[in-house]
N, C-alpha and C positions, 0 to 999 in steps of 0.2 A: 095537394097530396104531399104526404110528409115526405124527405128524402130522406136517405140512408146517409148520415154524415161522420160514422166509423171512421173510414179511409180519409178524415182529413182532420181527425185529431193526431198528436202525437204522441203515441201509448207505449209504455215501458217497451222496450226491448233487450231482453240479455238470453244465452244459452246456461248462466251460472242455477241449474236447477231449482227449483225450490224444495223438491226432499232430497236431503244430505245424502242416502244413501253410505254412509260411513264405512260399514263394513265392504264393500266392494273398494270404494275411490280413494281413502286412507293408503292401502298396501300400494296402490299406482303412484300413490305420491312420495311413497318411502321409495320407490326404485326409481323416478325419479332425481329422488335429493343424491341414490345414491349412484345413481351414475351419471349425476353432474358434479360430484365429488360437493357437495356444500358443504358441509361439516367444514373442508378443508379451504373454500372461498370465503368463508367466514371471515377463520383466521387469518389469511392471507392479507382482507381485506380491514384487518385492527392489527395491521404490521404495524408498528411504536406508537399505539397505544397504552394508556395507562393499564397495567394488568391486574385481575384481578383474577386470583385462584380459589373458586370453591375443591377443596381435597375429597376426595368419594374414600366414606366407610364404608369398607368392603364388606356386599353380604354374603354368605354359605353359598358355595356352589353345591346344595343337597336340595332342590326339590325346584319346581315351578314357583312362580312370581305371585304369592298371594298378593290382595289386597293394602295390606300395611308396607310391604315391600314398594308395591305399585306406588301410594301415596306418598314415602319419602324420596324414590328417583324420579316422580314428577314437581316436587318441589324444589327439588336442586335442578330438574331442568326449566322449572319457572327463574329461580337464578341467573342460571348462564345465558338464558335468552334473554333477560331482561337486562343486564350487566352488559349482554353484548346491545343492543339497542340503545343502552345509557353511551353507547361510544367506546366503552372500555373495550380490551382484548381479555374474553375471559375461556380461556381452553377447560376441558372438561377430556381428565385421563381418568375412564372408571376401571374399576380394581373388584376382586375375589379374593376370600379370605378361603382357602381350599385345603388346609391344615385339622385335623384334630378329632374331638370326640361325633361332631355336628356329622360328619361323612365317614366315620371310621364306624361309627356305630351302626349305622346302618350296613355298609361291608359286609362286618363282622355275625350280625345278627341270619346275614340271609346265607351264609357258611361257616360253620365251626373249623375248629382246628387248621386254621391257616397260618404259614409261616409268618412274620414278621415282614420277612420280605414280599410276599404273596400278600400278603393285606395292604401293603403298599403301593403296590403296579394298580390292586382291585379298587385302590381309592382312588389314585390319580386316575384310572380310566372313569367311574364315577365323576368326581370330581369336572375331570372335562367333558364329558358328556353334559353335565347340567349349566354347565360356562355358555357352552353354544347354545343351550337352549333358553338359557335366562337372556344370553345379549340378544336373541331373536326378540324374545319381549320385550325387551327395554326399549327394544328399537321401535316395536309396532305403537310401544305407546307415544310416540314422540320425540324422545329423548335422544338430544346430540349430542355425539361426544367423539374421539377416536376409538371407535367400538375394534377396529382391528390390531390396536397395538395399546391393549388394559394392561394394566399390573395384576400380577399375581405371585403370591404369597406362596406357589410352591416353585417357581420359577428359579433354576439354579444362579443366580444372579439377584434375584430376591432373598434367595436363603444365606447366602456368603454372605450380607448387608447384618440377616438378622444375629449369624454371629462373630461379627465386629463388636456391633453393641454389646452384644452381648461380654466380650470381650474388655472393652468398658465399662460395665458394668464391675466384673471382677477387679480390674487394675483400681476401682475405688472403694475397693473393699465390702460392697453391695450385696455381695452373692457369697450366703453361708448354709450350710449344709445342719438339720438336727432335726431330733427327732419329738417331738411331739404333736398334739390335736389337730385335725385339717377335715374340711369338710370331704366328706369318703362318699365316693357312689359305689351302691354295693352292686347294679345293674352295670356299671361300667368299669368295676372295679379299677377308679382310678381315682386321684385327689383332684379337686376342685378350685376353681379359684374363686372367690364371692362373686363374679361377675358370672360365672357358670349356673348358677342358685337362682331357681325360682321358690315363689313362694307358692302352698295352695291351703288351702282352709281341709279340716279333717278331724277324727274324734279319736281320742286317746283316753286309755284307763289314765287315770290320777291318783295317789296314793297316799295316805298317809299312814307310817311307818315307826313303828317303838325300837329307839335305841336304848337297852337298859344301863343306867349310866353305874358306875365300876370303881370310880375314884371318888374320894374326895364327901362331902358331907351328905350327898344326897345318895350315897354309893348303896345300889340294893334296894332304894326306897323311891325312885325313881325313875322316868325314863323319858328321853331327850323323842320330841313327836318332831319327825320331818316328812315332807312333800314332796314327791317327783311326779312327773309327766312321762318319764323313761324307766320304768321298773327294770330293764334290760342293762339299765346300768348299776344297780347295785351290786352286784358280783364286784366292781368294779371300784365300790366304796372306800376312803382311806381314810376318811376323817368328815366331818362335821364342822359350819362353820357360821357365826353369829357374827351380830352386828354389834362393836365393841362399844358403841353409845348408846343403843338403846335397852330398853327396861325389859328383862326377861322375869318369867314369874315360876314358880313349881305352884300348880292348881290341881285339886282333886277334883275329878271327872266321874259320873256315873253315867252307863247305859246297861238299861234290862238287867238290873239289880246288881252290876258287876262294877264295879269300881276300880279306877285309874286315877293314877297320881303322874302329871305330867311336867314336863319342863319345856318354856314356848314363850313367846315375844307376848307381852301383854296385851298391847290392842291389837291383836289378833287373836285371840280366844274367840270371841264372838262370831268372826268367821268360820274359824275350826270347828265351835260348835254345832253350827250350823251345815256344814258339810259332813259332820261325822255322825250327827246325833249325840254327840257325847257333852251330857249338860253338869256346866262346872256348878260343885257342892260347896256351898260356904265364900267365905275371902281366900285371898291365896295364899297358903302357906309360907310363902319367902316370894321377895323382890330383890331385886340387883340387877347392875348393869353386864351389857353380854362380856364387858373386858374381865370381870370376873370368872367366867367359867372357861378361859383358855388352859388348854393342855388336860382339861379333867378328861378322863377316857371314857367311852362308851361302848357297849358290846355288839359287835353287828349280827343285825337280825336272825341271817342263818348261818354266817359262816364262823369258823375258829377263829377268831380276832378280835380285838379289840382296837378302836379306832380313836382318833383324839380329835377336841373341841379345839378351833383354830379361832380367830379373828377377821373379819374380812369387811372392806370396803361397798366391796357390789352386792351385798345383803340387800335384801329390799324388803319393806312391811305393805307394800300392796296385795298380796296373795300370799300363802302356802301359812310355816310356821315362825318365820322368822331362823329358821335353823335349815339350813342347805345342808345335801347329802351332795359330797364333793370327792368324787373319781374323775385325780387330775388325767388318765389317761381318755379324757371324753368330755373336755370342755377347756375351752383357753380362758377364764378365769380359775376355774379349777389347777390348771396345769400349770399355770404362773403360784397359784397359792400352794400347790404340792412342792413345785422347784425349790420355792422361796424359803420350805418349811421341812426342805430332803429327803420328800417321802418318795418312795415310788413311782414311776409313770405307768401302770397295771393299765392294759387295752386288750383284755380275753376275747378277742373279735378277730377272725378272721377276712380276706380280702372280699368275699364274700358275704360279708356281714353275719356271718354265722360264729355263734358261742364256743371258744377253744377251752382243752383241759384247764387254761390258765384259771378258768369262771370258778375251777372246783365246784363244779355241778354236773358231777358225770350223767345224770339223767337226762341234760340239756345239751351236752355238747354236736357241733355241727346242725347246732338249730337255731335256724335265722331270727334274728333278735327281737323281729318284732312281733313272731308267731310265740317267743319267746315269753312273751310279759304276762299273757296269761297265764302261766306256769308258774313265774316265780308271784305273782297277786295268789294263787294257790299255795301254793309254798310258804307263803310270806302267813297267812290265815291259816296255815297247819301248826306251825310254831307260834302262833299267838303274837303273832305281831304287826298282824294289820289290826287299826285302829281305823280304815275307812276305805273306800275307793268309790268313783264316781266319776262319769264319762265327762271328758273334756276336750271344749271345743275350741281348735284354736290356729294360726296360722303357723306351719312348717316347713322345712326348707326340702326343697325336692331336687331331683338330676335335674340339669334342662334338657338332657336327649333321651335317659335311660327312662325317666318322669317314676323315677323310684323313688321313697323317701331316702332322705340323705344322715350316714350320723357320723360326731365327730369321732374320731379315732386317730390313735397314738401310731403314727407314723414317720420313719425315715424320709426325709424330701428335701430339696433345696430352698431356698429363700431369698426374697432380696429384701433390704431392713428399709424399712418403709420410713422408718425414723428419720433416716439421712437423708430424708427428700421431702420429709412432710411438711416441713417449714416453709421450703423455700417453695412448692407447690401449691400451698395456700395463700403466700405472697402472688403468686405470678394470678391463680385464679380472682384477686381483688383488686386488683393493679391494671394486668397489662389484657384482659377479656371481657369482650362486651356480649354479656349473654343476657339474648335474645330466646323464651320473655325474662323478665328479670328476676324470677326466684332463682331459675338456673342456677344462677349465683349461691344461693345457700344449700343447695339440694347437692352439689357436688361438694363445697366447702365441705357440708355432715359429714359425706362419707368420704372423702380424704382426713379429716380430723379423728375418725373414729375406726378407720382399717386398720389391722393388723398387720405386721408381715407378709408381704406378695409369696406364699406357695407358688414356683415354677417349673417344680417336676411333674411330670404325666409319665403312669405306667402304660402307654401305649406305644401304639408304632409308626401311626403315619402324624408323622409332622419332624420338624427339626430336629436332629440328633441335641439332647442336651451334654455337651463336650466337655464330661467329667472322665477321668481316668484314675484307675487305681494302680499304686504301684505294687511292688511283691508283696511288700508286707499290709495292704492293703489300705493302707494311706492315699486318701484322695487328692489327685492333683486338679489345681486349678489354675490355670497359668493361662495369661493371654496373649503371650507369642504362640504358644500352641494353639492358641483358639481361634489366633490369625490366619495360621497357617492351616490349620482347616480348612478355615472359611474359605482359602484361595483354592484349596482340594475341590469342593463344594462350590466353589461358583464354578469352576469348569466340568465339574463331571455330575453333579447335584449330590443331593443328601444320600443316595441311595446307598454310595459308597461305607457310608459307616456301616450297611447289614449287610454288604456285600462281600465285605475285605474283613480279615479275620482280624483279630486282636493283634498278632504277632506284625501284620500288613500293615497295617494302620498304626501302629507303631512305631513301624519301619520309614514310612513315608511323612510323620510328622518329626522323626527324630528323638524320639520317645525308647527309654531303657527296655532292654529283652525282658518278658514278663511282666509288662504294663497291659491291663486289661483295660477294657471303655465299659461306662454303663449303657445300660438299654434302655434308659427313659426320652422321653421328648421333651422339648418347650412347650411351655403354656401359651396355645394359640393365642393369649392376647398381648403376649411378646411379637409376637408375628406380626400383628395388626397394627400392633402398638406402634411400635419402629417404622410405618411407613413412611411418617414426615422425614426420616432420613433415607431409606431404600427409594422414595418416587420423590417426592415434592424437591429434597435437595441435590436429587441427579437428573431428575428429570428434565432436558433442556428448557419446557414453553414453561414450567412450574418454580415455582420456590416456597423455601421454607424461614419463617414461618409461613401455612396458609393461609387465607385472608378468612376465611370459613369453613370451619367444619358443619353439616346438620346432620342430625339421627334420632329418634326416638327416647325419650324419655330416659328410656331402661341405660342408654348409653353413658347415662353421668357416674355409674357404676362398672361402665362397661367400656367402649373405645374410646371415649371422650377421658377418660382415668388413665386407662392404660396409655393411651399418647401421652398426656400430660405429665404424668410419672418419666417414663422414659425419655420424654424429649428435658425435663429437668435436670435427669440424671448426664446428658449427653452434651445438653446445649445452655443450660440454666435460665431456660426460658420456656414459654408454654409455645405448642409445635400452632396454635390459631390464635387471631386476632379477634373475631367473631364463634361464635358458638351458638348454633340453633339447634331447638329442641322442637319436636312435633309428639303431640299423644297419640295415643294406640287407638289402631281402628275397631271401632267399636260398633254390634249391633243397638238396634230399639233400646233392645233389655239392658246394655250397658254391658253387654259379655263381651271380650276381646275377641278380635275375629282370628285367628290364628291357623296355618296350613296343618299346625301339628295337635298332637291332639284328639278329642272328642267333638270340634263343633263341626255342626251338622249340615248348617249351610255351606252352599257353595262361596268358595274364597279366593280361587283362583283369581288373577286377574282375566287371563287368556279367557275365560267365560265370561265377562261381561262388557270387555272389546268388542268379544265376536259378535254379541245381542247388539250393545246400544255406539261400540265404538269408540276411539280412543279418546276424543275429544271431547266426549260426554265424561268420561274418567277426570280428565283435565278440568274439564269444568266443574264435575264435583271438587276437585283438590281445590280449586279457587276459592268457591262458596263457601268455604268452612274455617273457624279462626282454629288455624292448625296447633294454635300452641293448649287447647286443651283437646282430651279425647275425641275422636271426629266420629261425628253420627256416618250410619252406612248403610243399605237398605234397597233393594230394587225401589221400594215407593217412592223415594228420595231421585232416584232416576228418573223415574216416570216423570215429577213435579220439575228435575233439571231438563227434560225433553221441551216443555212449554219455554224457557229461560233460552233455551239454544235456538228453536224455530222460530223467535223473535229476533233475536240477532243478527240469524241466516237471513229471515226476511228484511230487517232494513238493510243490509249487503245488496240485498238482490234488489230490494227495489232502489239502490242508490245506481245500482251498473246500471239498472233499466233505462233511469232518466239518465244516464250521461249515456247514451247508448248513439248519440248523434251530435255529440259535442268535440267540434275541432280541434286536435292537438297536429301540428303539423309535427310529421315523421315523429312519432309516437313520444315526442318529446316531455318533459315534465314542466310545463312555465313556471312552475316556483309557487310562492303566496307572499301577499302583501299587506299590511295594515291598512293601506288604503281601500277604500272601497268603488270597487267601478261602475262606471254609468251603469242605472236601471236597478242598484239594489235597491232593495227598500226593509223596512225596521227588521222584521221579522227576520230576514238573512243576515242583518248586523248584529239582532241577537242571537239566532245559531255560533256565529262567530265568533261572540263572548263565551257562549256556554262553551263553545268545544275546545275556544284559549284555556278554562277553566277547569275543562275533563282532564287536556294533556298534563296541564301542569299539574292537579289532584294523583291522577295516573302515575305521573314521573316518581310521584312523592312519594306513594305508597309502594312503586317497586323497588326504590329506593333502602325503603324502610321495612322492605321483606316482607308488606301486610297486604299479601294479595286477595285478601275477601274483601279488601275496600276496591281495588280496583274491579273484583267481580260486580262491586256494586254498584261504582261510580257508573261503567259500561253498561249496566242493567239499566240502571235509572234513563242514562243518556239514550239509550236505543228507544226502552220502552215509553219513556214521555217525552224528552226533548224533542226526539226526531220522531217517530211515530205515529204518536197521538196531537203533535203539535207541527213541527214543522212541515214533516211530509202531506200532512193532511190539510193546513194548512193553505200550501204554494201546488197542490195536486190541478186548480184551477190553470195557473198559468201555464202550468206543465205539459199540460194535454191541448190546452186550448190556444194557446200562446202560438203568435208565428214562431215557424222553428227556431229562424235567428233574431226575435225580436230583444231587444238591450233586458226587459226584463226577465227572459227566460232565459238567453247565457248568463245575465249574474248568477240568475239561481245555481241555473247549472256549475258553475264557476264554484259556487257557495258548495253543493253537492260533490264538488270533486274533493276540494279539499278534504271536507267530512271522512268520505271513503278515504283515501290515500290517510289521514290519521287515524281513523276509525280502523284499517286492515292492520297498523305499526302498531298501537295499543295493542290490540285482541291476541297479534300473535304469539307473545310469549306461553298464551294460555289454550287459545285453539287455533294451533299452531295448526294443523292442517287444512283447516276451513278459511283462517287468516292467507293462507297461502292459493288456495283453489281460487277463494273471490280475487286476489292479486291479479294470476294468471290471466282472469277471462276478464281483465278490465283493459283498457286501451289509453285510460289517463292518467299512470301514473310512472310514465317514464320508461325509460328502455331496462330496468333490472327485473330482473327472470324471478326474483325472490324477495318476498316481503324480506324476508329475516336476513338479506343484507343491508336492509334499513337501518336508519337512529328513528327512537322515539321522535315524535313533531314539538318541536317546540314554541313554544305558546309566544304569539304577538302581541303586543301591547296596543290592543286596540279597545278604548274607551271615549266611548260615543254615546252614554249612556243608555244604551238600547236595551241592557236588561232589565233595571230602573222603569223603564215607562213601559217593556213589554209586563212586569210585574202586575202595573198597573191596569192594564187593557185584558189579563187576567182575570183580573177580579170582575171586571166589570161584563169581562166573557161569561162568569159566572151568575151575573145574577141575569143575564140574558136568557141562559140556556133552561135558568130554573122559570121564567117569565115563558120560553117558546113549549116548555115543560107542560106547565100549567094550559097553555093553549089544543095540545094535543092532548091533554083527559079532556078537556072541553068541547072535541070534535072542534074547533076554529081554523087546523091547518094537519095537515097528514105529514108533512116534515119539513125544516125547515126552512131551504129554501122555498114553502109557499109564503112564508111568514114579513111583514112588514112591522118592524122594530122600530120601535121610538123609545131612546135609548136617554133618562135624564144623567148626564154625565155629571159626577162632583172632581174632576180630574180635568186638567186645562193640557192632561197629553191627547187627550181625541181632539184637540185644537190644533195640534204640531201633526196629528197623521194624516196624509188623505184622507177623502172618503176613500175611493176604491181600496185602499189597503185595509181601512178599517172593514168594512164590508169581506173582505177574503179573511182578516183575521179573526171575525166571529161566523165566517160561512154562513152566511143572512145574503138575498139580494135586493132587499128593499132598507134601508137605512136612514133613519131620522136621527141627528143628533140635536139634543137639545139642553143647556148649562141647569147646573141643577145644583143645588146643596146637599143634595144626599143623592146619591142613586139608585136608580130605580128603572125596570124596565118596562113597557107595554106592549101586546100583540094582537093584529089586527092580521085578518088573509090580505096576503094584497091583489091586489087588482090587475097584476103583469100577468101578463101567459110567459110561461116556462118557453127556454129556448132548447129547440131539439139538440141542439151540438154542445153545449155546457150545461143547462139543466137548471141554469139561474132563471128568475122571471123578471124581465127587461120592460122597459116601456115603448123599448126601440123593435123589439118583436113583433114581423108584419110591415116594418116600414123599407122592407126589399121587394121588389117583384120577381128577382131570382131567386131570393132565399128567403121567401115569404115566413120559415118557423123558426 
């Protein structure tokens, strides 16, 4: 009779679940960490350690944690957990950038007519409202940091910092005050700074337009053809402008019997013709270069003037006529070419974007410029002076909050000369910054070589007073002992002070003459942001400045990563980071930007796909993905990381299982040794290669900030090293083995270390699950938290076991494809019925045991025989199967107690 011999194997044991359960057991472990204070035994615990500072670009306190958000603050906490693991001491002070158009515009939009000071209180309450509700998620997803003492950008102490700098700024002569072109939101009625500016694709009329030309030989008999995309700015026309080297031609032109004599860049006729229909008759009339026809005049379309032919650089023969319609008040090449040539700066545009008397077009005026253009395209065709028009498609610079189209416009504003820093800016980015990946490098280069003037005044209210004053005769003061002495006003009492305290007060209190007025503008929030390397990194006691790394999103090389670099130039003559990382925009299937703001339709939140699949699945997608281009995004992509993470979890669990009766006296940690102890055998010497070889890969890759290799390295190692091969493998001695037999503590021995390395890797990445399997294990030492671990570092153990496990590989393989072939043949039902005779051409089945070899191909009948080539055969064999192991023995039956 057969017996029941269950109860004298020895079968995993752990209480570590096998479903994660994420969304319940995550939040038990965040109140755990945080009412054992870890964040701060961390630190404590890399007291004079080497320090390493990643600085947090602070995001908008204005809305919930999308997705792209989620993905950069779990990057940077793949970072400081891996930095602190490498041994380092690396603190983590996250920061808000709670200033400007991003939260004012929202304020403003959901009540009109509110004071200045009243839109100010309504942003700060905003503003912190969405602090506490962003650090709640930051925290759910993992992320360490001193979440109760961040920096923030409105913080009366933060603002005194920003105008210091600001302060110096001025004393170097950096900040000057004029009036011309700046990018204008008519939605937010306020100037721009290029880092403000999105772009979006869109369709616009396109024009081509007859200047009858006035002077000179072609006077009366011709007329100069030019192209705009903006009909709304012709009102605004002052002149005409050609490229002084190349070949302009006068061509006569017919359509539907009506003939035109024009003047236009010669290889561009065929273009023109072909947009307009107007097909050129004959040769052309005259040739010459554009420097010929400067100063000749030409008559504008519809209005009383006459306009003059300039000279110009930025001409281009890609598109239009070769002949620019140039209204310096609405464009900074225009407006450099009007200065240079002392025409007028004309900007008939209101702050609203709507057409003033100045357009002289009283039919038009107080009409928004872009409802505008069909009007004057009519207008332009009543007078006889369209020559064409045709929709065009193309990319435009939009608000980034108001998501209005944006246009240039002739404006009063402050500036800092970008000149005085651009040099020394471009040195610092080639020289002293290692950007990671390495176009970075040229992608900001571009646009520090190619910006203009920093715009830093903002017509709004909530953010830093910009500390301009006027005296009586209205002469603008800029003085930075007074902007000191603000800033000391302002760090004790905050910014509110400037719209609380009258002019005459404010005055009074700076020291400033009776009848000095202040203006009412703000700082440009990426002053704000910009300056943190000095307001946090260089006061902050755990931090310094320069940081060791900044990382942010792409769009940052134009945005904080500029702005700090600029400012810390102007301050420090060095760049404010050492390292610079770039991640791309999260993106769906289609390749569309997943964004909270906007039109897109799926859900973006973070907080919804925590709450579904859990923080650690979020974490593990950040892993899986080479962050430095746009990162794929997708429930399916979840689904497919669900499979990746239930493998993981399960060798966890099944590593606690087996060590679930392995002796550590008083829950001590005995170490690891190169040496190997009685009863291992090859298979656990090569686990021990491989996982010398994970840690060290691992180190490497966290190192080197390329955490989809360690996603992958951890993949590979779970799912085939240990898996499919080790654990399955030694599952014979595991179960079947005396408890304490020499070779089932090696194993065990072998299995602990695994785990106790295997929990140090994982955690930077799943950090919560890294941490749960810690807890409920009993052999790896008396600390309460994987994450006061260092990474395992790799021993130098070389016993060639990987070398000959390679080899007994392959020869695994042509086994499996021989016990293969026996089971379509009906010969054997699986394998242990199978009796293998195995021609070895490898003289390492000669160094292994049998019984090892036998457990490393899971076979219980084994023939090895020398062979030149190998080669397998299978035959049933003739053992009856043993009840308690399931191998078939020959020794089966030779008990009278345990006769099966």
């Amino acid at each position: 009779m057969s017996q029941n011999y269950k109860d004298t194997l020895n079968l995993p044991q752990t209480e570590f679940p096998m479903k994660a359960n994420l969304a319940v057991r995550e939040p038990e472990m965040l109140r755990a960490w945080e009412e054992t204070f870890l964040y701060q035994q961390i630190q404590k615990s890399r007291e004079g350690r080497d320090l390493f500072v990643l600085h947090d670009g602070p995001p908008f306190a204005n809305g919930d944690v999308h997705m792209g958000t989620a993905l950069n603050k779990i990057l940077k906490d793949f970072v400081v957990k891996s930095q602190t693991m490498l041994g380092n001491r690396a603190p983590y002070v996250p920061g808000w950038d709670c200033h400007g158009l991003p939260i004012e515009y929202k304020v403003v939009r959901e009540s009109r007519e509110l004071s200045p000071l009243e839109v100010r209180k309504r942003s700060e309450a905003f503003a912190r409202k969405f602090i506490d509700i962003q650090r709640e998620q930051f925290k759910r997803l993992g992320v360490f940091g001193d979440w109760e003492n961040p920096y923030l950008t409105m913080d009366p102490k933060y603002e005194a910092e920003i105008l210091r700098a600001f302060a110096v700024f001025v004393e170097q002569g950096l900040v000057y005050q004029a009036k011309k072109p700046v990018f204008w939101s008519t939605g937010a009625q306020t100037a721009l700074a290029e880092a403000e500016v999105e772009y979006q694709e869109r369709d616009d009329t396109t024009v081509y337009v007859r200047f009858p030309i006035t002077s000179g030989e072609w006077k009366d008999k011709a007329s100069i053809a030019i192209w705009t995309t903006t009909p709304w700015t012709l009102p605004a026309n002052l002149a005409i402008a050609v490229d002084p080297d190349e070949t302009y031609v006068v061509q006569k032109f017919a359509r539907d019997g009506v003939s035109e004599t024009l003047l236009l860049a010669g290889k561009l006729v065929p273009q023109f013709s072909a947009n307009t229909n107007l097909q050129p008759v004959g040769e052309p009339l005259a040739s010459f270069p554009g420097a010929k026809l400067e100063k000749i005049k030409a008559r504008h379309p519809f209005l009383d003037r006459d306009v003059t032919v300039l000279t110009a650089d930025f001409v281009t023969m890609d598109s239009g006529t070769g002949a620019v319609h140039i209204a310096p008040g609405h464009g900074e090449d225009d407006y450099r070419l009007g200065r240079a040539h002392g025409l007028p700066i004309l900007s008939p545009v209101d702050d609203h974007g709507r057409l003033t008397d100045e357009a002289g077009l009283p039919n038009l005026t107080g009409k928004y410029v872009f409802d505008a253009n069909a009007d004057i395209v009519n207008l332009l065709r009543e007078r006889g002076m369209l020559l064409g028009a045709q929709k065009f498609h193309h990319s435009y610079p939009y608000c980034w909050r108001s998501k209005t189209p944006i246009i240039f416009r002739n404006v009063e504003q402050f500036f800092i000369r970008i000149d005085e820093l651009r040099g020394r800016a471009l040195n610092a980015i080639h020289t002293e910054v290692k950007w990671i990946p390495a176009w970075g490098e040229n992608r900001i280069a571009g646009t520090v070589e190619s910006r203009p003037d920093w715009v830093i005044s903002r017509q709004r209210s909530w953010g830093v007073p910009l500390p301009v004053f006027y005296s009586e005769d209205g002469k603008a003061i800029l003085d930075a002992k007074i902007i000191r002495k603000l800033a000391d006003l302002v760090g004790d009492r905050g910014s509110n002070i400037w719209f609380e305290l009258s002019d005459a007060e404010i005055a009074r209190d700076l020291g400033l003459p009776p009848g000095t007025t202040k203006r009412n503008d703000t700082i440009d929030v990426w002053i704000d942001s910009g300056v943190s390397h000095k307001a946090v990194c260089a006061l902050h006691p755990e931090l310094r400045d320069p940081a060791d790394m900044y990382l942010e999103a792409t769009d940052q090389h134009r945005g904080w990563f500029q702005s700090s670099l600029m400012t810390s130039i102007a301050l420090n003559n060095r760049a404010p980071y050492k390292i610079c990382v770039t991640h791309g925009f999260v993106v769906d299937l289609d390749g569309k930007k997943i964004s909270k703001s906007g039109t897109y339709a799926k859900p973006t939140a973070a907080d919804h796909f925590v709450g579904r699949y859990g923080a650690d699945l979020l974490r593990l997608w950040a892993s899986s993905i080479d962050y430095t281009a746009d990162v794929p995004f997708s429930e399916e992509m979840f689904t497919r990381l669900g499979d990746t993470y239930r493998r993981m979890r399960n060798t966890l669990r099944i590593l606690l299982g087996n060590l679930h009766d392995f002796p550590v006296a008083g829950g001590a940690d005995p170490g690891r040794t190169a040496s190997p102890m009685p009863g291992t055998t090859l298979i656990d010497r090569w686990i021990l290669e491989r996982l010398d070889q994970v840690a060290r890969d691992c180190r490497l890759a966290y190192e080197a900030f390329e955490f989809h290799k360690v996603y992958h390295i951890l993949n590979q190692f779970c799912a085939v090293d240990l898996s499919s091969l080790y654990i399955d493998i030694t599952k014979d001695r595991m179960y079947c083995d005396a408890p304490d037999s020499p070779r089932r503590r090696a194993t065990q021995t072998v299995m602990r270390e695994i785990f106790n390395a295997l929990c140090r890797l994982l955690a930077p990445v799943l950090a919560f699950t890294a941490e749960e399997a810690w807890r409920h294990s009993t052999v790896v030492g008396t600390s309460t938290s994987v994450h006061l671990q260092e990474f395992p570092q790799p021993l130098d153990r070389h016993d060639n076991a990987n070398a000959q496990v390679t080899e007994l590989l392959r020869l695994r393989g042509i086994i499996a494809q021989a016990i293969e072939r026996a089971r379509q043949e009906k010969l054997i039902g699986n394998t242990l019925e199978a009796r293998v005779v195995l021609h070895s051409d490898s003289d390492v089945t000669e160094k292994v045991p049998q019984e090892e070899l036998e457990e490393f191909f899971i076979v219980s009948d084994l023939t090895i025989r020398k062979a030149k080539e190998a080669s397998a055969s299978v035959t049933k064999t003739p053992y009856t199967k043993c009840a308690r192991c399931w191998r078939h023995r020959s020794t089966v039956g030779a008990s009278a107690v345990h006769p099966d």
